[in-house]
C-alpha angles and dihedrals in degrees: 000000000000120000136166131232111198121191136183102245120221108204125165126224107292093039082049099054082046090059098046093050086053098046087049096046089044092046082044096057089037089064101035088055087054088046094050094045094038084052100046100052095049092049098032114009092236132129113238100207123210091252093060093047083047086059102042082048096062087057096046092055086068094051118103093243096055116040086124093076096071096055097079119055122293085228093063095052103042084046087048091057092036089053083054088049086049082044087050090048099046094046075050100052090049084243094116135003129266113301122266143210113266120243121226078207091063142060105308120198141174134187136231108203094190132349098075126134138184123201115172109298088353137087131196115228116184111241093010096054123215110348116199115226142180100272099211091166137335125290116209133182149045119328115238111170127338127214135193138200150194118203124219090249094054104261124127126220130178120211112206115197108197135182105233103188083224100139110219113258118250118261106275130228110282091239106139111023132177142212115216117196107195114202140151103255097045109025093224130355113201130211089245097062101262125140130207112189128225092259086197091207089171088042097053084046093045087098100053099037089051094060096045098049084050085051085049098051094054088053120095127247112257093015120130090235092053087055088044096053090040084073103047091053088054084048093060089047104046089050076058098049095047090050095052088052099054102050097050089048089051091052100046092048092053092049096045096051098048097046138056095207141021132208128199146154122262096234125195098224090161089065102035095061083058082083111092100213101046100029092099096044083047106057091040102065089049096220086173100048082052087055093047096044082050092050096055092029092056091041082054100052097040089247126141123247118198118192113185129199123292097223086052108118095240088144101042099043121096111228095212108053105004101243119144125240098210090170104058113124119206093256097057092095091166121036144162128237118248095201100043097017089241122153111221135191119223116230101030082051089058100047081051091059097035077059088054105039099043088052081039099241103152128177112238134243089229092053087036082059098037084050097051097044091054 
């Protein structure tokens, strides 16, 4: 089984001035394999494939321009231009949209494909030497690829993926099983009856946000305070960011462990930010970073993760007896069934049904008719 084990580095000055060299002239041959395939197709129709700008950039090292490519590691610069080719086949593949420039302003990252080392709190990195970091567990195995980065903010973080030889465990019994209703107000409803509330980590930022990037506005452009205020307004963002990520990790680990299945519901978030009103909120909660942290974290311990369709009437149907409110608004958040005089509660109701339809216990048309005629 492959995991990764990320850390926060802790490198001092020289070791600093070696990372940032790495991260521009990864970022460089990044863009000028972009350029060259961008280029290609429009003059020629033909794909220029990572293999072909390797070996043009072999040549380009000797020229007099760009000696200073071969001060950084080889690694770095072909898995930069194997990562484009992974960005071309995905835009291909209708997966991501077409590949950009990279900013120097944003995340920066580069790869090691081999060379790496761990001893204790410190890694080896090839061209840059042993590198302390926060050792916050162990990391074991065999290591596969190695990836760091540079926040937007300045801080410096290596990602280890490692083969464990841990073998992933066999899909377990369906013995105790859950419905999660993800929704705006409450961040998830299960079907036992627990809540998680929407903990609004921009929203409790927005404040202070809003006055930074005001500060930031007023600032002009190349000055040392710009630059200065860029970065207290990423740190903002990356605190939010953090936040948000701990507390969905924190919630999918306690749901995987307790239950041997999940239920939810397949949500089209793509098209619901769309929505001008809600697309903050929205984006805010991650509803899809929680799906995909269910999705490994289940593969990893052998549980078993249902998503039903988005167009099923987990909302509208009553739990009890089956009838459909066809009628229910997004605001009605109580209501009372017309068929069995219940009153349901929204949310709680659909996690109910997300629970059914995902085991596939249904009710059926015959008992819905035989319920409403009695």
């Amino acid at each position: 089984m492959f995991k990764a084990f990320k850390f926060e580095l802790r490198p001092h000055g020289k070791q600093v001035e070696m990372l940032n060299k790495h991260f521009g002239c990864a970022r460089f041959v990044y863009n000028w394999g972009l350029n060259e395939k961008s280029k290609a197709y429009k003059e020629s129709s033909k794909n220029i494939t990572c293999f072909d700008l390797t070996n043009r950039l072999v040549g380009m090292k000797k020229e007099q321009d760009f000696l200073w490519l071969a001060e950084v590691h080889s690694q770095t610069l072909q898995m930069s231009l194997r990562n484009l080719d992974n960005a071309f086949t995905a835009f291909f593949k209708k997966r991501a949209r077409f590949p950009k420039f990279k900013k120097k302003s944003r995340n920066q990252s580069f790869q090691y494909s081999q060379g790496v080392k761990l001893n204790n709190d410190k890694v080896y990195l090839p061209k840059i030497g042993w590198v302390c970091f926060f050792k916050s567990r162990e990391a074991f195995g065999v290591i596969k690829t190695v990836t760091v980065s540079c926040t937007a903010n300045g801080r410096f973080f290596v990602s280890i993926l490692c083969d464990t030889g841990l073998k992933i465990h066999e899909k377990v019994e369906i013995k105790t099983a859950v419905g999660v209703d993800l929704g705006l107000k409450v961040f998830a409803y299960t079907s036992g009856g627990e809540v998680f509330e929407n903990q609004k980590h921009l929203a409790k930022n927005l404040k202070k946000l809003r006055v930074a990037q005001r500060s930031l506005a007023r600032k002009k452009n190349g000055s040392n305070r710009r630059d200065k205020q860029r970065l207290r307004v990423a740190k903002i963002h990356e605190k939010v960011a953090f936040q948000r990520n701990d507390f969905l990790h924190k919630v999918s680990t306690d749901l995987v462990l307790r239950y041997d299945a999940i239920c939810i519901e397949d949500l089209n978030v793509a098209g619901m930010v769309k929505n001008r009103k809600l697309a903050r909120a929205i984006s805010d909660v991650g509803w899809a970073s929680f799906r995909s942290m269910l999705e490994y974290k289940c593969e990893w311990y052998g549980k078993t993760l249902k998503v039903i369709g988005r167009f099923e009437p987990s909302s509208k149907m009553c739990n009890h007896c089956g009838h459909i409110n066809k009628d229910l608004k997004l605001s009605d958040r109580i209501w009372t069934c017309q068929n069995c005089q219940r009153t349901v509660e929204r949310d709680f109701n659909a996690a109910l049904n997300i629970k059914d339809f995902g085991l596939g216990h249904r009710p059926s048309v015959a008992n819905v008719k035989h319920l409403a005629c009695a």
